[in-house]
C-alpha positions as CSV (number, residue, x, y, z in Angstrom):
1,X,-26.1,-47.7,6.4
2,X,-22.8,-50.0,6.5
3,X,-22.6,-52.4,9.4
4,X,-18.6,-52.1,10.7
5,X,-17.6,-55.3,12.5
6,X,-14.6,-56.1,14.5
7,X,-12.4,-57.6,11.6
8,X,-13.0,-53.9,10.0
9,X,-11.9,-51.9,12.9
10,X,-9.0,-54.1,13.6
11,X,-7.4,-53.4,10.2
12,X,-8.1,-49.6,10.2
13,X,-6.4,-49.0,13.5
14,X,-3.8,-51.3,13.5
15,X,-0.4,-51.0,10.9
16,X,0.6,-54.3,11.2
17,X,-2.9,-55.5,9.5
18,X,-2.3,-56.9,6.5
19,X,-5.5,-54.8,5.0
20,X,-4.8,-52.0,6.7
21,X,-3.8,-49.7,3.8
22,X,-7.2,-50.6,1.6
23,X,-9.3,-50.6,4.9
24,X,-7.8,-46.7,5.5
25,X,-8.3,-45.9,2.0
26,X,-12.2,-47.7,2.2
27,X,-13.0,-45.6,5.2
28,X,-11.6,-42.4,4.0
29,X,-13.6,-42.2,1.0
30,X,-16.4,-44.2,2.3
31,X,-19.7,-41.3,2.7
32,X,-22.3,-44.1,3.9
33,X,-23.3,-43.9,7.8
34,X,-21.7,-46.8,9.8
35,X,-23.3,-48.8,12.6
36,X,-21.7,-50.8,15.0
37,X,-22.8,-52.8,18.1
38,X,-21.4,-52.3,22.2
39,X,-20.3,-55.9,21.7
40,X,-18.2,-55.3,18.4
41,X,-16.6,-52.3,20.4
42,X,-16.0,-54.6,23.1
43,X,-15.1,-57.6,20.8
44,X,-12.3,-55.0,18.9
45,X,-10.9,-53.8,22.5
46,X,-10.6,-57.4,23.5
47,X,-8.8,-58.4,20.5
48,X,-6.5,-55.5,20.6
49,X,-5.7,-56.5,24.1
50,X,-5.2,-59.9,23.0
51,X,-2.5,-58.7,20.4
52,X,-0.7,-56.9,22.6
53,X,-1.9,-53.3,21.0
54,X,-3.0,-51.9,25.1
55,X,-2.6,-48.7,24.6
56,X,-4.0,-48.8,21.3
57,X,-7.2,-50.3,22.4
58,X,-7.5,-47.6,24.9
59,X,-7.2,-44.9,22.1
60,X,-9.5,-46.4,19.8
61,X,-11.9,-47.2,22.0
62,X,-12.3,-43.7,23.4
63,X,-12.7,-43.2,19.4
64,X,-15.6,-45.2,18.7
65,X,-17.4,-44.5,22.0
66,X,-17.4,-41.1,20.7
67,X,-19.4,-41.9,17.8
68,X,-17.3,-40.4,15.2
69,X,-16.4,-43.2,13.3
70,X,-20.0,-45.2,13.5
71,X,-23.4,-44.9,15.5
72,X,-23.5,-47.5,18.2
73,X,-26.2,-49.9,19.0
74,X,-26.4,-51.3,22.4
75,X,-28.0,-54.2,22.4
76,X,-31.3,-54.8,24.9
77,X,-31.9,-58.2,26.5
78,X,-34.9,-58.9,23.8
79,X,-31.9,-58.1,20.8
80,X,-29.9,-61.0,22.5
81,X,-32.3,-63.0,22.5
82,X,-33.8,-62.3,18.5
83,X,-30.4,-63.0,17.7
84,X,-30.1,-66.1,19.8
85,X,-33.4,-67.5,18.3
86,X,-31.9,-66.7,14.9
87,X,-29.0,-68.8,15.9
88,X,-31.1,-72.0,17.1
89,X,-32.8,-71.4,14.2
90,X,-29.9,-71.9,12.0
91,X,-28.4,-74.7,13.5
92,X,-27.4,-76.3,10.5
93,X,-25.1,-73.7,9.3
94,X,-21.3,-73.8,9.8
């Protein structure tokens, strides 16, 4: 399984991305399972917003909400806070 983060489904849905044509061709031939997370969905829609893509981000994300692209996680409260534990934990890091 291939964890798909926003950076990923920014470039495969929007032209202008400069790795748009190797993410397209990644994706098309890629046969491994994908998994995302509601906040990478949420992350992605954000950003496309942010760009100025509106319409886009409402296509793509009734694209990932329908699970064709990648299974979604949606993170509990106890997954927050592993991760946020993880993050104190690592404190050193940049």
């Amino acid at each position: 399984m291939i964890f798909a983060d926003t950076g990923a489904w920014f470039a495969l849905f929007v032209a202008w991305d400069e790795h748009h044509s190797q993410t397209q061709n990644w994706f098309s031939s890629n046969r491994e399972p994908l998994l995302t997370t509601d906040y990478v969905v949420a992350e992605t829609l954000t950003l496309l917003r942010a760009r100025r893509e509106n319409r886009l981000a409402l296509r793509v994300g009734a694209l990932l909400f329908e699970e064709n692209y990648a299974r979604i996680h949606f993170l509990t409260p106890a997954d927050i806070r592993a991760g946020h534990r993880t993050f104190a934990q690592f404190s050193d890091k940049a």
